[in-house]
VMD Tcl script that draws the C-alpha trace (Angstrom):
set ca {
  {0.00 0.00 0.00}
  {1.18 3.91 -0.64}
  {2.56 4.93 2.41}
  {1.46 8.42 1.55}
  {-1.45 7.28 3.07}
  {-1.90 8.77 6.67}
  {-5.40 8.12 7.80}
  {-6.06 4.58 9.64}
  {-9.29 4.25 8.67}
  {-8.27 4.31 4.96}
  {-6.19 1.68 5.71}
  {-7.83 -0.11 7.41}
  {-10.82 0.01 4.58}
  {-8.08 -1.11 2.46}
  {-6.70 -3.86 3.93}
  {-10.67 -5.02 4.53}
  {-11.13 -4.42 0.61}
  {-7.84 -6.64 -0.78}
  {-8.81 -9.34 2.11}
  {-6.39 -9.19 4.71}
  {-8.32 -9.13 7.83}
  {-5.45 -10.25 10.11}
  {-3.48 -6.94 9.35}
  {-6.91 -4.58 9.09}
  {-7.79 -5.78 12.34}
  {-4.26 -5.09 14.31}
  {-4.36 -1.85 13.03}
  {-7.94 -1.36 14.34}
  {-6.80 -2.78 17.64}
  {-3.70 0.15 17.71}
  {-5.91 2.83 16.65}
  {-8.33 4.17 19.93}
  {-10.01 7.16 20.15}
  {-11.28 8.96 23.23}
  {-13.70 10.60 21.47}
  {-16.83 8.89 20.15}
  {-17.20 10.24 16.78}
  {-17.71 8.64 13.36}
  {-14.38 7.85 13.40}
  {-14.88 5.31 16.32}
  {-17.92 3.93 14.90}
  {-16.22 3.02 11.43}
  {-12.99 1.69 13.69}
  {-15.57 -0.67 15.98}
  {-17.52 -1.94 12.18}
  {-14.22 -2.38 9.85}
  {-13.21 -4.34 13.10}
  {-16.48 -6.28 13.23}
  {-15.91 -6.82 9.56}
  {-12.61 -8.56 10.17}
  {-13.66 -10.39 13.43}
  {-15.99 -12.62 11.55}
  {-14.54 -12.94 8.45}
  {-11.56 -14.60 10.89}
  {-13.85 -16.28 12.44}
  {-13.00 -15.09 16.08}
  {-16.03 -15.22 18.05}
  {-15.49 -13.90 21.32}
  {-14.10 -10.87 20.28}
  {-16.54 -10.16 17.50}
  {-19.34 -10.52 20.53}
  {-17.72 -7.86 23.02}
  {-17.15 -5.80 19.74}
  {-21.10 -5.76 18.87}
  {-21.70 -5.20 22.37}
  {-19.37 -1.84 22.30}
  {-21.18 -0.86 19.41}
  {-24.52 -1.68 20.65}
  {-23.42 -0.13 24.16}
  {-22.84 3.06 21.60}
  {-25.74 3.27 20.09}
  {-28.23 3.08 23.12}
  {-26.14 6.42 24.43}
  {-26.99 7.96 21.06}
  {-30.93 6.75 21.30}
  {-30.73 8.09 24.79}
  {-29.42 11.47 24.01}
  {-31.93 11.59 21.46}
  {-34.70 11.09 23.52}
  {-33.76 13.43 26.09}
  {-33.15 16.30 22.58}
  {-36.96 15.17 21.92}
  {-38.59 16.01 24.94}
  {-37.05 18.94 25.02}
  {-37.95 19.97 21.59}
  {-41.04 21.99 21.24}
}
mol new
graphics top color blue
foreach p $ca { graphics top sphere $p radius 0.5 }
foreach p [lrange $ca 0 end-1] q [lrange $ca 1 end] { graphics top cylinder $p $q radius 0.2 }
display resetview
């Protein structure tokens, strides 16, 4: 790959698009993020994508429970933005 390439998540896509889960995922695993933007979401599925396409169970399932962890914050938020909204 071009190593002009700076942003993870391009990589990672990458690596996910020419099949080589094994090196998309262990650059998933070395990027974090304290901040829960897109960016995190699209880290936490390109990892899901590799996780079962390797076939490694256990970590796919605590994966899909970050992300589903995630999204009841955001349904949360939104209700509290809803009741609010007038």
């Amino acid at each position: 790959m071009d190593n002009k390439v700076k942003n993870p998540l391009f990589k990672i896509m990458y690596l996910i698009l020419n099949e080589e889960y094994e090196e998309a995922l262990e650059l998933s695993k070395k990027v974090t993020s304290q901040q829960k933007d897109i960016g995190y979401v699209m880290r936490l599925y390109y990892r899901i994508i590799c996780l079962e396409h390797l076939e490694k169970e256990n970590e796919l399932n605590d994966c899909i429970n970050e992300m589903v962890e995630f999204n009841d914050q955001i349904h949360y938020v939104k209700e509290i933005k809803d009741k609010y909204k007038k």
